[in-house]
N, C-alpha and C positions, 0 to 999 in steps of 0.2 A: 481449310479455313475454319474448320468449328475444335480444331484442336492446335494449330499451329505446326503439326508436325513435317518437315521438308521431307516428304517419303522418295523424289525421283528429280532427276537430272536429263536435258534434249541435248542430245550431240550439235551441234550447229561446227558446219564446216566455213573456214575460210582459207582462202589463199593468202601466204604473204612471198609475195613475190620480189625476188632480191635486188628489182629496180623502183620498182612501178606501188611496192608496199603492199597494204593489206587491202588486197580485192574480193567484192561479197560476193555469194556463192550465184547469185541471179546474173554476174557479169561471165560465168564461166563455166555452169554445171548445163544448161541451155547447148552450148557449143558442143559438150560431149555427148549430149542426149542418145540415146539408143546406140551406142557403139558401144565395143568393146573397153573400151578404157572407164564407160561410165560401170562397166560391172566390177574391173578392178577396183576402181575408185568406192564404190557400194564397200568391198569385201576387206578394203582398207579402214572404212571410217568403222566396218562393226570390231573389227581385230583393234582399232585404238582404241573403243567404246571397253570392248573387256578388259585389256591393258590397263586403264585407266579405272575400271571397278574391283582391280585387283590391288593398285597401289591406295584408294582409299581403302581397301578391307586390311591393309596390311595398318593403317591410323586410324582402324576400329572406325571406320565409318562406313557407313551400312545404307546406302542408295542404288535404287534401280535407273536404269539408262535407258531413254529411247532414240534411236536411229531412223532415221527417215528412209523408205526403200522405193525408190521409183517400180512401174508397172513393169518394166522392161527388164530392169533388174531380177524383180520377183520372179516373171517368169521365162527366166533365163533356163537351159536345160540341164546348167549346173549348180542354181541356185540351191537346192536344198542340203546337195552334199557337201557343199562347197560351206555353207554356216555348220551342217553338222564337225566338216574338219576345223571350223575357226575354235568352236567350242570346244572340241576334242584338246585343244591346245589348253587352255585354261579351266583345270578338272575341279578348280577350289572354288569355281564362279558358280552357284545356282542361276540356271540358264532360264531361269524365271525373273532375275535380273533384268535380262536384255528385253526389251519391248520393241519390236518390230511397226515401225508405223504407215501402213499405204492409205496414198491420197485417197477419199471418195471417189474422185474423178476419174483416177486411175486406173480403177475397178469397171469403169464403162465399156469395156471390151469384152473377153471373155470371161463374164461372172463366174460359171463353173470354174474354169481352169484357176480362178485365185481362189474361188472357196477350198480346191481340194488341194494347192499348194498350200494356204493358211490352214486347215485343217492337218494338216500331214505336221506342218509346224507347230502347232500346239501339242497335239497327242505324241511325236514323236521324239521331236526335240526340245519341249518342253514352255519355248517360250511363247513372251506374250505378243499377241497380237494389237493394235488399236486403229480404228478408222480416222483419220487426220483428216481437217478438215470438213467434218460434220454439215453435212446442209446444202452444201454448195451443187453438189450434181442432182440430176432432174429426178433422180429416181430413192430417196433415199431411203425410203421404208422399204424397201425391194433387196438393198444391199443391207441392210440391218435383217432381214428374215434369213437372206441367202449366205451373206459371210460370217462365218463364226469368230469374230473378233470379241475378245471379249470388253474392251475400251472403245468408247468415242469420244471424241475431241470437236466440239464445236468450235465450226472457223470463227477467227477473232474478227471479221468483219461485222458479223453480225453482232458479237458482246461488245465492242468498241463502241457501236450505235444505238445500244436498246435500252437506254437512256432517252433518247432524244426520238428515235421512230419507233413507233407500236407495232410495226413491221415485222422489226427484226424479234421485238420482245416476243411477240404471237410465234417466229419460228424457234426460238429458243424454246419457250415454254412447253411446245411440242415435240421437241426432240427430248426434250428431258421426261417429259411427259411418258416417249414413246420407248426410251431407254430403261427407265422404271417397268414398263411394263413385258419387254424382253430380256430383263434381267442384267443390265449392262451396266459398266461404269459409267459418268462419264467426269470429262475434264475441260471447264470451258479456257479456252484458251485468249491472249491480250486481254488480260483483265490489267487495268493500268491504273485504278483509281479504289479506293476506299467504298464509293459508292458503287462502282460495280461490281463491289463480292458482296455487297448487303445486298442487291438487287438481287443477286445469283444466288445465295443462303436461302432468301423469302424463297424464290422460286422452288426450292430443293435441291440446288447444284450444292457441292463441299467441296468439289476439287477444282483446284484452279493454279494456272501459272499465267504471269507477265511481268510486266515493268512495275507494276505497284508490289513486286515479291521479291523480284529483283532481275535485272538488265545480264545481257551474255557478258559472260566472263571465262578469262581462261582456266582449265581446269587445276592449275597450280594454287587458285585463288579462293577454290572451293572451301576448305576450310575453315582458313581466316573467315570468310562469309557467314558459314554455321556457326561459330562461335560466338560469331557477335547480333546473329540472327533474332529479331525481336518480333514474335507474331503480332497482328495487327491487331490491337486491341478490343476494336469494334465491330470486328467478324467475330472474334471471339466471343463476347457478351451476346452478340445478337444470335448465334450459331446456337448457344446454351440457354437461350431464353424459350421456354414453351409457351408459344406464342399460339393462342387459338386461330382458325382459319378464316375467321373476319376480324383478328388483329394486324396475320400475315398481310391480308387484302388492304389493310389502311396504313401500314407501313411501306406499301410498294406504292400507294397514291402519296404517302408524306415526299417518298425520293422523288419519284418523276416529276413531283410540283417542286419543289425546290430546283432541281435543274432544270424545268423551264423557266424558275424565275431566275437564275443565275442567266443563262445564258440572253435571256431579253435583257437583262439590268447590264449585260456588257455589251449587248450589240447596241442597245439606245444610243448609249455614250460615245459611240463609234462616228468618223465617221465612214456616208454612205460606201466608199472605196474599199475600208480596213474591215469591214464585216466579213467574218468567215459563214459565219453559220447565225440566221436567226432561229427562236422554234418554231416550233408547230403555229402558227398565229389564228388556224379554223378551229373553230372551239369544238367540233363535232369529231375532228382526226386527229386533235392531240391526244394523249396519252390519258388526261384526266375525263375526255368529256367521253375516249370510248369504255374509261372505266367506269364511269356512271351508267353508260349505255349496257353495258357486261352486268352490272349490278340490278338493274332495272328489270332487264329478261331473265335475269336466273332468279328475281326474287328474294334473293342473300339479307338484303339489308330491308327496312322498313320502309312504304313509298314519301312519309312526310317527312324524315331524315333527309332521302335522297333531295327530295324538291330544295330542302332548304342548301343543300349544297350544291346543288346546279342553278340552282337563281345566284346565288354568290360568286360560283365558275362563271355564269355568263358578264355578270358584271366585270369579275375580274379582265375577260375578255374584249367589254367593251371600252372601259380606260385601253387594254392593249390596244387596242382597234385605233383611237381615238390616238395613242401616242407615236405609233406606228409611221399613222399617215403624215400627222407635223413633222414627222425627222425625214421622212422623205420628201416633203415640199421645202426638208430646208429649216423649221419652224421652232426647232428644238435647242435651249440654251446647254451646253454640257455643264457647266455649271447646276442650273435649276432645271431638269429635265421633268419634271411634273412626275416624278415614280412613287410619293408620298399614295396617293390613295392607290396606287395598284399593290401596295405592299399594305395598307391596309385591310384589302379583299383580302390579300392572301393568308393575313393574320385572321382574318375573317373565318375563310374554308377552314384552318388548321383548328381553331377551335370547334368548328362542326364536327370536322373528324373526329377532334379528343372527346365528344360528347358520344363516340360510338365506341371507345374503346373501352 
């Protein structure tokens, strides 16, 4: 994100079966699970994966590829020879190319036994390894000390949501935290929106794939895609702005007030039925009031600054409060929905902020 450059490409397998169409991989990799035909299947998609990094090198295009490898696969008792022969086949491909990716979750069995398969794989056949799915299993500072991967991939569940839950933001921020300081990549994964690669730049991430970079496509399409690839502007400016650490801090409070107030100013108008999602509505667990609460205890900022901005947060909360309840008794015109002074507040807090940048 802070340079626009497409450096890598995920295999994603599908069936298209010659009655029934094109079936996704959740309808039919499940079914093969720990059999024999799921290691076939493994030793197939990496032999397509180099296949296919040979016919771009041959149109001067220069991406690495990574392959999904089930637990079972991995350690299989011919897994490593078995990639060493796929490689052997395609001698033109730097085998630093191919990026190997096992679940975290995957790894909950025998941790030795994948450290020194993935270890054997890196020193000896060269490629790369990466933890998929970041976060998710219970122990994951434990498989970050013990697997020598050198990528992690945080799950898209948590980047889809750390906009809207401080939850997920707090686990992101600490894998990234934690990856920085074991030396790792990492690559947050379903980033789908504009605002979530500025949330993810402020934090320190720069690597990212999803739907806002672009949607699976067939590898035929790859090209055309590059060619007309436009990086996103606003990751860019924001990627290259050196931005001091209490600038960073009042640009991650601009984003998350802004999509709380988008997403209240669409649930209001709602009605009670069609509402997906409201936010945070407790002023003390949304995003802004535990950033004031984070800001308070470390000290970062001045204490009469903060006051004036949490007397402004609470108001702002109490129009929510106050409009919240009328739409659930029913009491709200969509038409005139009274959002006039809560976007006032909000105009409010943002010029507090710009008095601290």
């Amino acid at each position: 994100m802070q340079t626009g450059k497409v450096f890598g490409v995920e295999a994603l397998i599908r069936w298209i079966h010659p009655e029934k169409g094109l079936i996704p991989p959740l309808e039919f990799l499940p079914v093969i699970g720990e059999t024999d035909l799921e290691i076939i299947v493994g030793n197939w998609v990496i032999n397509e994966a180099l296949k296919q990094l040979i016919i771009w090198k041959e149109q001067e295009v220069d991406l690495d590829v990574s392959v999904n490898i089930s637990s079972y696969h991995l350690q299989s008792p011919s897994f490593t020879t078995s990639l060493e022969g796929i490689l052997a086949l395609y001698p033109k491909i730097n085998s630093q190319s191919l990026q190997l990716e096992v679940l975290e979750s995957s790894a909950l069995g025998d941790i030795q036994s994948i450290s020194r398969i993935i270890k054997n794989c890196i020193t000896s056949l060269g490629v790369n390894i990466a933890l998929d799915d970041f976060g998710t299993g219970y122990s994951s500072l434990t498989h970050l000390r013990n697997l020598p991967a050198q990528t992690i991939k945080i799950d898209q569940t948590f980047v889809r949501d750390m906009l809207d839950d401080p939850d997920d933001f707090t686990i992101i921020d600490s894998v990234i935290g934690m990856a920085e300081s074991f030396s790792r990549e990492v690559i947050a994964e379903g980033v789908e929106t504009t605002q979530d690669g500025l949330m993810l730049l402020l934090m320190g991430c720069i690597q990212a794939q999803g739907y806002s970079i672009a949607r699976p496509m067939p590898a035929v399409d790859i090209i055309d895609w590059l060619r007309n690839y436009t990086p996103n502007q606003e990751w860019l400016i924001c990627a290259n702005k050196k931005l001091s650490e209490k600038e960073s801090r009042i640009q991650l409070f601009r984003l998350t007030l802004t999509r709380w107030q988008q997403l209240f100013e669409k649930s209001i108008q709602l009605a009670p039925d069609d509402i997906g999602q409201w936010p945070i509505l407790k002023r003390t667990q949304c995003h802004c009031g535990i950033w004031i609460k984070r800001a308070r205890n470390e000290k970062f900022f001045e204490e009469i600054w903060l006051i004036k901005l949490e007397e402004v947060h609470n108001i702002m909360h109490d129009i929510a409060d106050d409009l919240f309840e009328k739409h659930q008794n029913g009491e709200i015109d969509p038409y005139n929905n009274g959002l006039k002074n809560l976007r006032y507040a909000i105009e409010n807090m943002n010029r507090i902020l710009g008095q601290c940048e």
